[in-house]
N, CA, C and O atoms as a GROMACS GRO file, in nm:
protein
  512
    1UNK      N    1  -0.089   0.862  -1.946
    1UNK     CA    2  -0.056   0.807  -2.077
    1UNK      C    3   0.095   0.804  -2.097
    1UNK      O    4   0.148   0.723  -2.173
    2UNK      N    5   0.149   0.876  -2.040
    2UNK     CA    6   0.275   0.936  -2.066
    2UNK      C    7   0.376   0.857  -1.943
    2UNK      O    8   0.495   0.887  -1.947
    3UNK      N    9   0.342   0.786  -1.866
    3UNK     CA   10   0.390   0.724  -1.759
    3UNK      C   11   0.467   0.810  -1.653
    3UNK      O   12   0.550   0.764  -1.574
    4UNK      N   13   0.429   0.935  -1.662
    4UNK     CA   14   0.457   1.055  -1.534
    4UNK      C   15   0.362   1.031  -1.436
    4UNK      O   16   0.242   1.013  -1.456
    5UNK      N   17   0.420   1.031  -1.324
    5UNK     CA   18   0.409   0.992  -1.193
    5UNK      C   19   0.363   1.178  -1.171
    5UNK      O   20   0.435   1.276  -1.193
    6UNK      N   21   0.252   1.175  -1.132
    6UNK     CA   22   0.164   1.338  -1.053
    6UNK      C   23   0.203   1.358  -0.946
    6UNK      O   24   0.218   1.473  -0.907
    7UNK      N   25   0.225   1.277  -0.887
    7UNK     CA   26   0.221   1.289  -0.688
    7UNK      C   27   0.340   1.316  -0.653
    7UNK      O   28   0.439   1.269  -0.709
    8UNK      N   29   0.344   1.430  -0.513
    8UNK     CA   30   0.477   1.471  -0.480
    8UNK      C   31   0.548   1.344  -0.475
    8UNK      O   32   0.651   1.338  -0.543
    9UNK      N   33   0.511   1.228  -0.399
    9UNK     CA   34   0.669   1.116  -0.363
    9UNK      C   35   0.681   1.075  -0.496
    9UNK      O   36   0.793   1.027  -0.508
   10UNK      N   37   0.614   1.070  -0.613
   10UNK     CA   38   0.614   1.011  -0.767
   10UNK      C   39   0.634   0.857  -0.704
   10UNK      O   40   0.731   0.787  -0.736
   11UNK      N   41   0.538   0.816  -0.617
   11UNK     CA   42   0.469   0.675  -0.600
   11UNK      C   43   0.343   0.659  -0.774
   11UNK      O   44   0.326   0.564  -0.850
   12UNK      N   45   0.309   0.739  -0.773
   12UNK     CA   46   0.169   0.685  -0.879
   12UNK      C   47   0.053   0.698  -0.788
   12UNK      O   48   0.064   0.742  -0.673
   13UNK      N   49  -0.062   0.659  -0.840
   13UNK     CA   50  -0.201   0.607  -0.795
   13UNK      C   51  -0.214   0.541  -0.700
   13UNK      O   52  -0.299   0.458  -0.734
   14UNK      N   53  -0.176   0.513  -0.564
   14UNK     CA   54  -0.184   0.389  -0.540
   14UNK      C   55  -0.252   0.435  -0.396
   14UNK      O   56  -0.226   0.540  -0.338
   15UNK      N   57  -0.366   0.311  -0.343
   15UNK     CA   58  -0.387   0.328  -0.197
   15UNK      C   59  -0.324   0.304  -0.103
   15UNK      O   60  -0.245   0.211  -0.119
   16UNK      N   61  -0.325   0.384   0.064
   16UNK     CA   62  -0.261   0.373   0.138
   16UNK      C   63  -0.282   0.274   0.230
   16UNK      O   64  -0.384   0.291   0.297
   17UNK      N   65  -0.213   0.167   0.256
   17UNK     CA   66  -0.249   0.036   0.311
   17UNK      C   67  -0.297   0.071   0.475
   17UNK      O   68  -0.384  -0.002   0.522
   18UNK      N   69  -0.236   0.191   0.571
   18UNK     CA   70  -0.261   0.235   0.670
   18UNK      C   71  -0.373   0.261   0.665
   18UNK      O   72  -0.436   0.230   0.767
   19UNK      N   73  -0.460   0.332   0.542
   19UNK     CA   74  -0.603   0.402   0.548
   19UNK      C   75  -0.683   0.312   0.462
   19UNK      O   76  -0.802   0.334   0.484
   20UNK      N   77  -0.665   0.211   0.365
   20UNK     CA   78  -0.742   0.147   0.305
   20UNK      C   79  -0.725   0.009   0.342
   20UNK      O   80  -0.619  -0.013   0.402
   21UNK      N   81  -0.795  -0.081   0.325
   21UNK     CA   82  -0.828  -0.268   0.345
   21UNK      C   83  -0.754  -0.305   0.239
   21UNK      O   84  -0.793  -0.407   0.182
   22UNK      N   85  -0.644  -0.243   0.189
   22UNK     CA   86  -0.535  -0.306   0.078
   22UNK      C   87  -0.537  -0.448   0.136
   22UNK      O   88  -0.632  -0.526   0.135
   23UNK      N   89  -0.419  -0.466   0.187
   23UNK     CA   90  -0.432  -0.600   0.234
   23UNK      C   91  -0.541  -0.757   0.249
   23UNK      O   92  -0.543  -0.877   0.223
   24UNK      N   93  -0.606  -0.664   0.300
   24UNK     CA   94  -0.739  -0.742   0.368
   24UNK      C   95  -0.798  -0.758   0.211
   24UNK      O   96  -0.806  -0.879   0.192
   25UNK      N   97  -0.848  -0.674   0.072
   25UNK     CA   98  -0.895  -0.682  -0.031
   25UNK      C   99  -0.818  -0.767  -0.088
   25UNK      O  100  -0.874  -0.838  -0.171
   26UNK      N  101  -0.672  -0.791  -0.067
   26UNK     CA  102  -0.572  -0.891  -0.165
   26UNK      C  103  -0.611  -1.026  -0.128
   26UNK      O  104  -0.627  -1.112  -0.215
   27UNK      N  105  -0.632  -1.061   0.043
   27UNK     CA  106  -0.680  -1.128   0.094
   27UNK      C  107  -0.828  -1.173   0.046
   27UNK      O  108  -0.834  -1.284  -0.007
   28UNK      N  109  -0.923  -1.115   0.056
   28UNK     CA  110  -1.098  -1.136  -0.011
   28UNK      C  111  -1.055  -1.196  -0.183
   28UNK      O  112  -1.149  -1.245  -0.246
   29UNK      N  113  -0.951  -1.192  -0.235
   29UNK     CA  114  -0.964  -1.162  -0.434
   29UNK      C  115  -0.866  -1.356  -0.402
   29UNK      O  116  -0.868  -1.441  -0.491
   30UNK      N  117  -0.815  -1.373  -0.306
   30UNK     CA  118  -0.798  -1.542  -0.294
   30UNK      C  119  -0.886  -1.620  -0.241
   30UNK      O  120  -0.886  -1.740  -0.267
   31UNK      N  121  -1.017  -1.535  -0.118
   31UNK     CA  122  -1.053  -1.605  -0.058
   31UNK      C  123  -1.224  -1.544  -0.034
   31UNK      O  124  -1.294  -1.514   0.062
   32UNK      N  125  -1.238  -1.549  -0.165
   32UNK     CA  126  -1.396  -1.499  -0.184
   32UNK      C  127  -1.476  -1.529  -0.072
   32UNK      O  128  -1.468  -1.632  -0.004
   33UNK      N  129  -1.571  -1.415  -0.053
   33UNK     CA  130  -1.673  -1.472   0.085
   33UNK      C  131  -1.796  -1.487  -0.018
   33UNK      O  132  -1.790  -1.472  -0.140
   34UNK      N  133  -1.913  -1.522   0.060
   34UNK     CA  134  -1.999  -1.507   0.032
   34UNK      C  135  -2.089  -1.462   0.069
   34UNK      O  136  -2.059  -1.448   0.188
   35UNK      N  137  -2.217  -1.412   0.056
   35UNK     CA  138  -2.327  -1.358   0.122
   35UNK      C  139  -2.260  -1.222   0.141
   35UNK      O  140  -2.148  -1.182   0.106
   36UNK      N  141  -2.428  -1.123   0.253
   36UNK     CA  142  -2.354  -1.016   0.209
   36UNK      C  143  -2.259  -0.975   0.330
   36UNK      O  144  -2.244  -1.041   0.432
   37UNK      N  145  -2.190  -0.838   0.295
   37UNK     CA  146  -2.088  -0.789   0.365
   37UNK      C  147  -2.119  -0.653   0.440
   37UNK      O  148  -2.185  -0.579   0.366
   38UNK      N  149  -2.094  -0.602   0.553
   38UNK     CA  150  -2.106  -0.467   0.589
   38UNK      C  151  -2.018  -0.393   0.646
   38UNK      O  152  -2.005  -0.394   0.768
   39UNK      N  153  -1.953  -0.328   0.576
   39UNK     CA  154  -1.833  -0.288   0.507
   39UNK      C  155  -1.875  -0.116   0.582
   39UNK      O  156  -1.985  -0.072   0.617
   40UNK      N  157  -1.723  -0.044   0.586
   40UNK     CA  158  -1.676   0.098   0.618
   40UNK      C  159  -1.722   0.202   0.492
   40UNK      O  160  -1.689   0.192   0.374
   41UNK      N  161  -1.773   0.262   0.530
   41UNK     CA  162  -1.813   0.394   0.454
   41UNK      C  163  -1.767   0.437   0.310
   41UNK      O  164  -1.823   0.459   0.203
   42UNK      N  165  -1.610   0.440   0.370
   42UNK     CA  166  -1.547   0.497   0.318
   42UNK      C  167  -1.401   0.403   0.242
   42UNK      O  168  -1.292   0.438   0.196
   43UNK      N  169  -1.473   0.268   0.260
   43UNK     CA  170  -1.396   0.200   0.171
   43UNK      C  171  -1.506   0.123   0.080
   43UNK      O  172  -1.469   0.039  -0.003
   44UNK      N  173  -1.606   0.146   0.094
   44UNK     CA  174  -1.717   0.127  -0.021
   44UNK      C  175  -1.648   0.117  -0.154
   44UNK      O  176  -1.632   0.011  -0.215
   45UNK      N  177  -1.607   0.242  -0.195
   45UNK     CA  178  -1.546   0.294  -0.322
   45UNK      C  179  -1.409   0.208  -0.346
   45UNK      O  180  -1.406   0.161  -0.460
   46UNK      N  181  -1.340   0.189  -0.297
   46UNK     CA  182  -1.173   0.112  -0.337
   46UNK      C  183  -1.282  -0.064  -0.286
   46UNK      O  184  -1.200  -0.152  -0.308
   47UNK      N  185  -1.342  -0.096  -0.263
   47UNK     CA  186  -1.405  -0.253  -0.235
   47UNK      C  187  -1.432  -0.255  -0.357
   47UNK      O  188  -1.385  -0.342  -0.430
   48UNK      N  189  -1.515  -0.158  -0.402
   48UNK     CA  190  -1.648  -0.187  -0.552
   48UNK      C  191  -1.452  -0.204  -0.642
   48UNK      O  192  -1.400  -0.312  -0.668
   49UNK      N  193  -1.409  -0.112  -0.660
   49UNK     CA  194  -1.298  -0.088  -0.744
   49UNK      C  195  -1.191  -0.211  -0.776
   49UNK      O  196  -1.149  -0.248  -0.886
   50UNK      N  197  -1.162  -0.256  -0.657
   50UNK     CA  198  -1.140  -0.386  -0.663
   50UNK      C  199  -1.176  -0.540  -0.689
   50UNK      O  200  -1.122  -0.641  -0.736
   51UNK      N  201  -1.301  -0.500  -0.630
   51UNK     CA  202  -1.327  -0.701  -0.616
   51UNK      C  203  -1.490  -0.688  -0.703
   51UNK      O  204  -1.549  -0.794  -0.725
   52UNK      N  205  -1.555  -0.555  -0.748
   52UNK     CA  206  -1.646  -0.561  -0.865
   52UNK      C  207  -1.596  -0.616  -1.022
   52UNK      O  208  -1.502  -0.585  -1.096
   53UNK      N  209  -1.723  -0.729  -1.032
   53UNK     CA  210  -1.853  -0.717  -1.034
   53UNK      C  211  -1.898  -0.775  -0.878
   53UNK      O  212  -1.986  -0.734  -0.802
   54UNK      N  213  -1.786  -0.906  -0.859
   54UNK     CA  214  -1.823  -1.012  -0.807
   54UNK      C  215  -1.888  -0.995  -0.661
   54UNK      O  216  -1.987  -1.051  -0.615
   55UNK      N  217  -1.796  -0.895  -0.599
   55UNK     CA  218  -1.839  -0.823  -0.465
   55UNK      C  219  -1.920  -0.716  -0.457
   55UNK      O  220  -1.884  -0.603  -0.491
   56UNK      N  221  -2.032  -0.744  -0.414
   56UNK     CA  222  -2.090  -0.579  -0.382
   56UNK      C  223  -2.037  -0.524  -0.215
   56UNK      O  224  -1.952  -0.576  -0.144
   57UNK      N  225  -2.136  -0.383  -0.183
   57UNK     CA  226  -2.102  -0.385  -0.057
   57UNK      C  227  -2.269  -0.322  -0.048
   57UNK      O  228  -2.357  -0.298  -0.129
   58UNK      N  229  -2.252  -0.313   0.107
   58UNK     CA  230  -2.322  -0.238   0.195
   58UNK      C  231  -2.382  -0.124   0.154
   58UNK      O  232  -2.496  -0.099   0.115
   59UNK      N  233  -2.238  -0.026   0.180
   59UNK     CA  234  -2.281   0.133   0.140
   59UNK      C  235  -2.101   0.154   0.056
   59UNK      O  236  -2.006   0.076   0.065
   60UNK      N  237  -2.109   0.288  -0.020
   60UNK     CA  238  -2.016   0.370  -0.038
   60UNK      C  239  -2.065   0.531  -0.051
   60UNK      O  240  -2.156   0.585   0.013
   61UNK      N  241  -1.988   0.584  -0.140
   61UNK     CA  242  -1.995   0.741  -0.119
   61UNK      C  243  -2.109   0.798  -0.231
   61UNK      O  244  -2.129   0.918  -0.254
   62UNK      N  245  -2.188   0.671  -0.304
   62UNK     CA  246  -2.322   0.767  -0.311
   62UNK      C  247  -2.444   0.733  -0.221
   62UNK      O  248  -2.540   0.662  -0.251
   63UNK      N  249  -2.424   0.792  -0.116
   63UNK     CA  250  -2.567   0.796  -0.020
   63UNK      C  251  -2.654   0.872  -0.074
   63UNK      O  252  -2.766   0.857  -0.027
   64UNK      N  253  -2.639   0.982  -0.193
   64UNK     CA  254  -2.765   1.060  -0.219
   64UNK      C  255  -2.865   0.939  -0.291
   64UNK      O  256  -2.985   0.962  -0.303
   65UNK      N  257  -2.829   0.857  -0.321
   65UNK     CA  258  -2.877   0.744  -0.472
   65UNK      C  259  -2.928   0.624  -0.355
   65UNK      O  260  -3.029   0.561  -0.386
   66UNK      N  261  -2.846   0.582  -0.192
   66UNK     CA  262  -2.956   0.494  -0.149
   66UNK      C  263  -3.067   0.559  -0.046
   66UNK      O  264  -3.166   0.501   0.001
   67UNK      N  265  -3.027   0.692  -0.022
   67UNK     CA  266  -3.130   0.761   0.061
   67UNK      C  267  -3.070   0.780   0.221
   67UNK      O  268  -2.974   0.730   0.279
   68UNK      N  269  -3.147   0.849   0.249
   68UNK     CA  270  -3.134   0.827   0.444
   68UNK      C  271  -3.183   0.718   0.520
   68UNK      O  272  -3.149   0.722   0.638
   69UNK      N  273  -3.241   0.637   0.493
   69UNK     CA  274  -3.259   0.548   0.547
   69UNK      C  275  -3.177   0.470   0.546
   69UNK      O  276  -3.152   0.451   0.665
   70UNK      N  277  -3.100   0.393   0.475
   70UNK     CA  278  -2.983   0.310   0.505
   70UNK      C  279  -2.904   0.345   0.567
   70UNK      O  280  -2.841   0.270   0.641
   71UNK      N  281  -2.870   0.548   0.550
   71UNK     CA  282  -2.749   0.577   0.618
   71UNK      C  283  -2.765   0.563   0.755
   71UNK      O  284  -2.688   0.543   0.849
   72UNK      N  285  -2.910   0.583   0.741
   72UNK     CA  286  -2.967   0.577   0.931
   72UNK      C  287  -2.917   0.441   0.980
   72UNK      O  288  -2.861   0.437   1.089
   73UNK      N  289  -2.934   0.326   0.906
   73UNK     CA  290  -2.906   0.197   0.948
   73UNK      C  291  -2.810   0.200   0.988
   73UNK      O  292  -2.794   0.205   1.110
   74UNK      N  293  -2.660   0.195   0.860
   74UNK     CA  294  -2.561   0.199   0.852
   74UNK      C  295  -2.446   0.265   1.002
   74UNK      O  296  -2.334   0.243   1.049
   75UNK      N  297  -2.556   0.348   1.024
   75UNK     CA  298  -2.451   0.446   1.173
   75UNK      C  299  -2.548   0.356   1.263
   75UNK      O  300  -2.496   0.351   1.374
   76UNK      N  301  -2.660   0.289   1.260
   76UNK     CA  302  -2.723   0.183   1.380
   76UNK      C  303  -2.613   0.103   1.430
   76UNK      O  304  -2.533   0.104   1.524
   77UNK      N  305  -2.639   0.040   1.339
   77UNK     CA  306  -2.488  -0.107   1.308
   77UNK      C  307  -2.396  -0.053   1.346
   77UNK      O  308  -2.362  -0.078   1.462
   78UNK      N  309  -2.303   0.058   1.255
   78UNK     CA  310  -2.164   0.089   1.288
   78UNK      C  311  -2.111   0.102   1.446
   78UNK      O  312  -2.008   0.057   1.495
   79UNK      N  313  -2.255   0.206   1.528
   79UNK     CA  314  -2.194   0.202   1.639
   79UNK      C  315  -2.227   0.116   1.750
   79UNK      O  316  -2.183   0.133   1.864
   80UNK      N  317  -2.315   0.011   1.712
   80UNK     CA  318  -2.354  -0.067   1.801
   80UNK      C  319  -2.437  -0.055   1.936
   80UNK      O  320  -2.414  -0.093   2.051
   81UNK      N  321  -2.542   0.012   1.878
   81UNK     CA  322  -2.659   0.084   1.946
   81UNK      C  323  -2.796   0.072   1.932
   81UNK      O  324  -2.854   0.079   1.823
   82UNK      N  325  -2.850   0.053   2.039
   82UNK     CA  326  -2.996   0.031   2.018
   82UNK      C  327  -2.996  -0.081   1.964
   82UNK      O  328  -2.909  -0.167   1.975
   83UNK      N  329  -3.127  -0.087   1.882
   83UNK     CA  330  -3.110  -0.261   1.814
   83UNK      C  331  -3.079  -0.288   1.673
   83UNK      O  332  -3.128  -0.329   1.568
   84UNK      N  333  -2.950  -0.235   1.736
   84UNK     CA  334  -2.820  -0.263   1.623
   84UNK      C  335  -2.805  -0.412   1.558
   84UNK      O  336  -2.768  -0.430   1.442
   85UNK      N  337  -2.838  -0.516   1.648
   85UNK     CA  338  -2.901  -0.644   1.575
   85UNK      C  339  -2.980  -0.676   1.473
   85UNK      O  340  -2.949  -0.707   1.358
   86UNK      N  341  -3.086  -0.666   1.523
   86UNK     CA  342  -3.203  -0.654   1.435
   86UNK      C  343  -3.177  -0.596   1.300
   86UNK      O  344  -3.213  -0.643   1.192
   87UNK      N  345  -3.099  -0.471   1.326
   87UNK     CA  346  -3.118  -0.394   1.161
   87UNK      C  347  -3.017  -0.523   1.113
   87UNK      O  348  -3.060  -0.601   1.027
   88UNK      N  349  -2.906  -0.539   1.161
   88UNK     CA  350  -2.810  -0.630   1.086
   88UNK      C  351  -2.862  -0.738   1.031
   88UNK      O  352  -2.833  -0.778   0.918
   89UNK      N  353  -2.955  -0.800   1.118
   89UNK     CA  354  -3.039  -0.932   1.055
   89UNK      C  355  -3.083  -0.895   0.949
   89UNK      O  356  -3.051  -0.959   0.848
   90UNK      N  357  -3.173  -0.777   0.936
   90UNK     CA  358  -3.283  -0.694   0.851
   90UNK      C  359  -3.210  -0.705   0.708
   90UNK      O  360  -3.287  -0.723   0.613
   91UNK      N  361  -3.076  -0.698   0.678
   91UNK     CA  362  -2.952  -0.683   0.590
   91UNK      C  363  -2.926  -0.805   0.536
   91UNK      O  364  -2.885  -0.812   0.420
   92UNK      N  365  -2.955  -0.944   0.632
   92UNK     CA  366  -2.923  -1.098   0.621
   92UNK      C  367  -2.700  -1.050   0.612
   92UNK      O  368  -2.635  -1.100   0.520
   93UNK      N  369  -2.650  -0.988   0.684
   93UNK     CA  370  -2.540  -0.965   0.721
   93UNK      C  371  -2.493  -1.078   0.717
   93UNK      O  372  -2.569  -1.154   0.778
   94UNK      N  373  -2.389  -1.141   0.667
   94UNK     CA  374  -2.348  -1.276   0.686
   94UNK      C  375  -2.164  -1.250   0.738
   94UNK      O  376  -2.099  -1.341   0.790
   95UNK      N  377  -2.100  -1.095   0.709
   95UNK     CA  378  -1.956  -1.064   0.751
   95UNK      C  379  -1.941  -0.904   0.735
   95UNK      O  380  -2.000  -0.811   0.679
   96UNK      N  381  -1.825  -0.925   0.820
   96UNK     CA  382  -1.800  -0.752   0.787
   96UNK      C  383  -1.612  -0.734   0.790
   96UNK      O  384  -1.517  -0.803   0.828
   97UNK      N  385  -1.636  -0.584   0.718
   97UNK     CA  386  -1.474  -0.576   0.696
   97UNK      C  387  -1.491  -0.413   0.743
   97UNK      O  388  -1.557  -0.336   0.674
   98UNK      N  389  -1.436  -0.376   0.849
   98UNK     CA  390  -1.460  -0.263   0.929
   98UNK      C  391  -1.328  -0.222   1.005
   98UNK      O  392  -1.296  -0.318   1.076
   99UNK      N  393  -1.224  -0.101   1.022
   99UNK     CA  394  -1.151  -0.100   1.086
   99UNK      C  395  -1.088  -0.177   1.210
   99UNK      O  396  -1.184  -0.236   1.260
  100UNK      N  397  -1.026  -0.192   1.250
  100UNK     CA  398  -0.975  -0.262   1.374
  100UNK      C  399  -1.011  -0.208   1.478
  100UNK      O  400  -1.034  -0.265   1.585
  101UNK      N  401  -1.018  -0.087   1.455
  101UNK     CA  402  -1.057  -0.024   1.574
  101UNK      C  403  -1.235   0.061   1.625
  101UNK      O  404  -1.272   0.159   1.689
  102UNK      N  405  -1.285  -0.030   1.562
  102UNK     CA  406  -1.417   0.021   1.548
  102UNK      C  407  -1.510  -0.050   1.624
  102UNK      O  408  -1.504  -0.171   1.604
  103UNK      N  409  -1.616  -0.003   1.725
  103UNK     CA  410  -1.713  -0.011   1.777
  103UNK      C  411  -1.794  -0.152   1.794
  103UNK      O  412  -1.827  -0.210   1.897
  104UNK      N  413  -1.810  -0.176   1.693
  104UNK     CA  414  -1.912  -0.277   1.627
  104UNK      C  415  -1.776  -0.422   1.634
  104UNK      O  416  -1.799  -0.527   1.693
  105UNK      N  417  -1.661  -0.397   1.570
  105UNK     CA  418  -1.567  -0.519   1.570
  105UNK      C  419  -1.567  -0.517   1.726
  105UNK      O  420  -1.628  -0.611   1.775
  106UNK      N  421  -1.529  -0.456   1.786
  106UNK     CA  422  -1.508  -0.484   1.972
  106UNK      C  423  -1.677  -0.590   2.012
  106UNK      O  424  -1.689  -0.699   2.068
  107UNK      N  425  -1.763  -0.513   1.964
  107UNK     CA  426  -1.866  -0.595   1.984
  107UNK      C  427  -1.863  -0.746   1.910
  107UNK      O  428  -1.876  -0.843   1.984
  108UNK      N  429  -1.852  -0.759   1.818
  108UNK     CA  430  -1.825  -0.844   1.754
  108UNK      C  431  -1.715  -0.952   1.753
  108UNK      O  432  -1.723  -1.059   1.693
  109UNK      N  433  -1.610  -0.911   1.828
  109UNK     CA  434  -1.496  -1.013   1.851
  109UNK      C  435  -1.546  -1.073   2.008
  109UNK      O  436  -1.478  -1.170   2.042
  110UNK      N  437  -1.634  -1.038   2.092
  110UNK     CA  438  -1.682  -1.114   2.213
  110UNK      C  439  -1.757  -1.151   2.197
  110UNK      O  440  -1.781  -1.216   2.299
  111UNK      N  441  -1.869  -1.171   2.100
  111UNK     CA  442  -2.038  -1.260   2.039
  111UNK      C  443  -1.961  -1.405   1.999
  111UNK      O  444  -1.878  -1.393   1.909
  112UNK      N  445  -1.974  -1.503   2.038
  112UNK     CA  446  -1.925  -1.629   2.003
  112UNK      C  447  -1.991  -1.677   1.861
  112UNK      O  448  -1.973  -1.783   1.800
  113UNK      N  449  -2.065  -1.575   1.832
  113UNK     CA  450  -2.141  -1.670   1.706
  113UNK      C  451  -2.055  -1.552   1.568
  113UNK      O  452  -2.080  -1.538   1.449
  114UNK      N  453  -1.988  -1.511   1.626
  114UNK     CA  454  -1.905  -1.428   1.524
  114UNK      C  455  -1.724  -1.520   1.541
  114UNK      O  456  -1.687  -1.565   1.649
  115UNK      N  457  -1.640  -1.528   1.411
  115UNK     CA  458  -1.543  -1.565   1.377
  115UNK      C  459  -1.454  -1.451   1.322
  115UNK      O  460  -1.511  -1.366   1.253
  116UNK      N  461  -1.278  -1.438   1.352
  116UNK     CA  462  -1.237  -1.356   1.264
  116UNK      C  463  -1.205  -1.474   1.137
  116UNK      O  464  -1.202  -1.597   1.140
  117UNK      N  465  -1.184  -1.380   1.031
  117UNK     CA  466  -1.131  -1.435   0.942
  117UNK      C  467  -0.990  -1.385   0.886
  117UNK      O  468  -0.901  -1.454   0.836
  118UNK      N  469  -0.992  -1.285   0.900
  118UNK     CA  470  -0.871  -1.197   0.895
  118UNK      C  471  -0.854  -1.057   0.949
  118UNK      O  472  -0.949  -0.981   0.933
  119UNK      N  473  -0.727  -1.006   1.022
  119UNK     CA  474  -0.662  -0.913   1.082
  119UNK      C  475  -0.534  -0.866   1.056
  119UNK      O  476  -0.438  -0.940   1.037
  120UNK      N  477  -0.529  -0.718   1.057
  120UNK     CA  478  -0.415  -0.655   1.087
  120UNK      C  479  -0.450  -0.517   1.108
  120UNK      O  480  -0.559  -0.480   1.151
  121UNK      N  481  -0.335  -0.426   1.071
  121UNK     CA  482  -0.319  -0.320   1.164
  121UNK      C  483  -0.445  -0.230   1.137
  121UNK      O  484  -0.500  -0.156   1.218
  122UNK      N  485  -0.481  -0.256   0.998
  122UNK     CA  486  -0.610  -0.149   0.946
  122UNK      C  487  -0.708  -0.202   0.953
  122UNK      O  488  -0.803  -0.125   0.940
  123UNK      N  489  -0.739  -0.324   0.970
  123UNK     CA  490  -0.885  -0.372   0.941
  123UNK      C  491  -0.918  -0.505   0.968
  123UNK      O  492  -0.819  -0.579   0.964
  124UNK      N  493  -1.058  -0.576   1.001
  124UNK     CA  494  -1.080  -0.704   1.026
  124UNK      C  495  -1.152  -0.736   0.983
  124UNK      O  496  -1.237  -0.648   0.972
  125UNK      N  497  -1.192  -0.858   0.926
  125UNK     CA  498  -1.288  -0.931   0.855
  125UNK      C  499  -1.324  -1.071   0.968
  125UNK      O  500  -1.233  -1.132   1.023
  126UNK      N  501  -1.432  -1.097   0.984
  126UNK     CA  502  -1.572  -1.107   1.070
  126UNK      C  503  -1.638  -1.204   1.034
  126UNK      O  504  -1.737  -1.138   1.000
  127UNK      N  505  -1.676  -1.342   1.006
  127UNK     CA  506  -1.729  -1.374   0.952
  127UNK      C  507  -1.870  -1.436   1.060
  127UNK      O  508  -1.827  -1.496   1.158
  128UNK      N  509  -2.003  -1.428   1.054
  128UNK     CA  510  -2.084  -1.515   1.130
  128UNK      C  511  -2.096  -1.621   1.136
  128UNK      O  512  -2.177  -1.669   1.215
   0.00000   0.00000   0.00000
């Protein structure tokens, strides 16, 4: 209220573009996707925060509220195992926004029926 800055650097509130899809979200809020998305864990929460109502996601950090079963999915897909397909179909998956350095994008940048849409140092967006 008071416009005091909490944080040791007295930056403010703000996410870290190294650890969050900053970028990549500034990117999605010009260039809306559509259909759904299957999105990082742990950017569930700053996705909804940003680009809600309009964007949903996948998963975020209440798994007690969709159960174990999705989370079961969710680590299917993520690591690209077993028939890590199938569940994705199961989803009607149409893109994903998942680290750069993650499992599933390596798989996903050699499937020809997958497109990037956007990249950089933290994250890639995927489109089918």
């Amino acid at each position: 209220v008071s416009g005091q800055k909490l944080d040791a650097e007295k930056l403010g509130n703000i996410f870290d573009p190294n650890h969050f899809p900053v970028h990549a979200v500034d990117w999605l809020s010009e260039h809306p996707q559509s259909g759904n998305v299957f999105n990082e864990f742990t950017w569930g929460g700053y996705i909804l925060f940003r680009l809600w109502p309009e964007q949903r996601v996948f998963i975020d950090g209440q798994t007690d509220f969709y159960g174990p079963g999705l989370v079961e999915d969710y680590l299917t897909i993520l690591s690209a195992k077993d028939d890590w397909e199938s569940v994705l179909e199961t989803y009607r998956i149409d893109w994903v926004l998942l680290p750069s350095d993650s499992s599933l994008v390596k798989v996903l940048k050699l499937n020809p029926g997958w497109h990037i849409l956007y990249e950089d140092e933290t994250c890639v967006i995927l489109r089918k």
